[in-house]
C-alpha positions as CSV (number, residue, x, y, z in Angstrom):
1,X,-12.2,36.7,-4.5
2,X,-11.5,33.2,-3.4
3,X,-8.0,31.1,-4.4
4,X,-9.4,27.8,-5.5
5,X,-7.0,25.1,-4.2
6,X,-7.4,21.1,-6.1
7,X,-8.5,18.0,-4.5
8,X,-4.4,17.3,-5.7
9,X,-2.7,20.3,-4.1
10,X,-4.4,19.8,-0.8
11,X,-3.8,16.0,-1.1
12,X,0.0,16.7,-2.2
13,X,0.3,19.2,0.9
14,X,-1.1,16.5,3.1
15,X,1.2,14.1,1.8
16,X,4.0,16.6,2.4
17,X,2.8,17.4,5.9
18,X,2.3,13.6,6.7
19,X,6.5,12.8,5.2
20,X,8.0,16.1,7.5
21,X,6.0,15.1,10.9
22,X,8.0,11.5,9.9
23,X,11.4,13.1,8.8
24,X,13.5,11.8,11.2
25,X,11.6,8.5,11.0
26,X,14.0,5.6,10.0
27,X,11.5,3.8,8.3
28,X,9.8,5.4,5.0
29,X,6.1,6.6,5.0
30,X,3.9,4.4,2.9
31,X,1.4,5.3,0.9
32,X,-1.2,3.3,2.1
33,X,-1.0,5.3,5.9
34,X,-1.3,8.2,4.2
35,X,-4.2,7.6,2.8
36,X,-5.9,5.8,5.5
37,X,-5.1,8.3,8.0
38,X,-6.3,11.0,5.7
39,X,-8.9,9.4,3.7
40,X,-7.0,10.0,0.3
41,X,-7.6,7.8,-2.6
42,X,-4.1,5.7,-2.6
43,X,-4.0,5.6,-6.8
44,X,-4.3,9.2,-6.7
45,X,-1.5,9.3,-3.8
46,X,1.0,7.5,-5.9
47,X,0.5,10.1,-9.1
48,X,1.0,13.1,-6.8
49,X,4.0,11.5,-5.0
50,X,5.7,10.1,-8.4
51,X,5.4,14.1,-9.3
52,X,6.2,15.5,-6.2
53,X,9.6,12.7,-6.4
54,X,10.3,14.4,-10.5
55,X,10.7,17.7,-8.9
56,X,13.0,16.4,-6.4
57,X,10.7,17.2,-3.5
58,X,10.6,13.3,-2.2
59,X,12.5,10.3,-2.8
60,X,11.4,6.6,-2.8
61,X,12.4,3.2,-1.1
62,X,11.1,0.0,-3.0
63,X,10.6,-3.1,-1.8
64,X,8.1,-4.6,1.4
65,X,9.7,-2.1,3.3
66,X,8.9,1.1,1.1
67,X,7.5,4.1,0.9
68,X,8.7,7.9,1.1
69,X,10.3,10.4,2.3
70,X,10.8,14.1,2.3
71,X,14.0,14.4,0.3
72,X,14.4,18.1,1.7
73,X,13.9,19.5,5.3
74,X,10.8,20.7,6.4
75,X,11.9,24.4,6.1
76,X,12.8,24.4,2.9
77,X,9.5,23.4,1.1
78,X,7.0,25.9,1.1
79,X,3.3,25.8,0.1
80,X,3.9,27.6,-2.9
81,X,6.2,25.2,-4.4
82,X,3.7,22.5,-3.6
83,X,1.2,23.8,-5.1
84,X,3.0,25.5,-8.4
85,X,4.5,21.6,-8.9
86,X,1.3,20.1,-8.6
87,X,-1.0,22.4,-10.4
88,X,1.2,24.7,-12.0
89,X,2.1,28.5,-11.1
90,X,-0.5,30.5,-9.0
91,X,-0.3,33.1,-10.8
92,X,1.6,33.7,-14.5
93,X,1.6,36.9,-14.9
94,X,-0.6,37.3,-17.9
95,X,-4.2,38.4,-18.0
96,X,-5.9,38.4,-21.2
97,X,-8.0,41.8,-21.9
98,X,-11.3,41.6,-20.5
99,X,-14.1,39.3,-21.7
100,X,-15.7,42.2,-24.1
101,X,-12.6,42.2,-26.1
102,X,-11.3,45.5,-25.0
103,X,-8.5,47.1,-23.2
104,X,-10.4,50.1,-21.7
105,X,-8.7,52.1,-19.1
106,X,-10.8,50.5,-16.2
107,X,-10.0,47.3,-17.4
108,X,-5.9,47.9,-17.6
109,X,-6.9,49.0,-13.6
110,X,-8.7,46.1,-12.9
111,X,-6.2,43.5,-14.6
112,X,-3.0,45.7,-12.4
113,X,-5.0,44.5,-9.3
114,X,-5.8,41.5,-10.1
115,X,-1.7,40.6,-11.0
116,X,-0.5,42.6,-7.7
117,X,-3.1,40.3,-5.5
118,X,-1.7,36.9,-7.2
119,X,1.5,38.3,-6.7
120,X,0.9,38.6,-3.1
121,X,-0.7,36.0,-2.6
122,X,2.1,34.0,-4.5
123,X,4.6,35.7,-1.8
124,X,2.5,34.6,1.1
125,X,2.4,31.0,-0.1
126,X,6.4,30.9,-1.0
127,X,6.8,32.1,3.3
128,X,4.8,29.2,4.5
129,X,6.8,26.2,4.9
130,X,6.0,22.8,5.9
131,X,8.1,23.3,9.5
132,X,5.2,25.9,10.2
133,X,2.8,23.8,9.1
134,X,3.4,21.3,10.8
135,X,4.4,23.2,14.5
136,X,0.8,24.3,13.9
137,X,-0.3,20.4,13.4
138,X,1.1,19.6,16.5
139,X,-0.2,22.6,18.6
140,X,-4.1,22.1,17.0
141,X,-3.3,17.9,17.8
142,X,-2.4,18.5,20.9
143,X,-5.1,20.8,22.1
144,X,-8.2,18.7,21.4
């Protein structure tokens, strides 16, 4: 079993990563090094910032000096929020009975499994947070 993460949720976690390493910055991040430093469509850019800034995640500056910022520190976003904003939850708790149409016993099993492994997974997502990420940025950056 593979998670399956979108082209937006990595893109919004890169965005995220990108607006912590620059949190102290006093100068917003703008879109456009974003996505020229990580090859990210800018028009797509601005839809997942503009959502990531309706959940409160970033804020904006306007103007010819503009751009973003993370609106919360580093350790209080995790990867789990990111990726529940942007492409709603993980998991939601409900698994439909099995594609034959029944509810056998095996299949009950099966679908317990399956909502404990989300769950864990959910739990392992909701402990990463963007400080770790990026510490582990800046160890991987500096050892090439």
């Amino acid at each position: 079993m593979s998670l399956k993460i979108s082209a937006k949720t990595e893109y919004a976690c890169i965005a995220i990563m990108e607006l912590a390493i620059h949190k102290n910055s006093l100068e917003p991040v703008r879109i456009r090094n974003i996505a020229e430093r990580h090859s990210v469509p800018p028009r797509f850019l601005v839809q997942i910032l503009l959502q990531l800034k309706s959940a409160d995640i970033v804020e904006s500056t306007r103007g010819a000096t503009g751009g973003y910022r993370l609106k919360k520190k580093p350790e209080e976003v995790t990867l789990g929020q990111i990726m529940n904003i942007i492409d709603a939850p993980i998991s939601n708790g409900k698994r439909t009975a099995n594609q034959t149409g029944g509810e056998s016993g095996a299949s009950v099993v099966l679908n317990n499994i399956w909502n404990a492994a989300e769950k864990q997974w959910q739990d392992f997502l909701n402990n990463i947070t963007f400080a770790d990420l990026i510490k582990g940025a800046t160890v991987n950056r500096t050892d090439q």
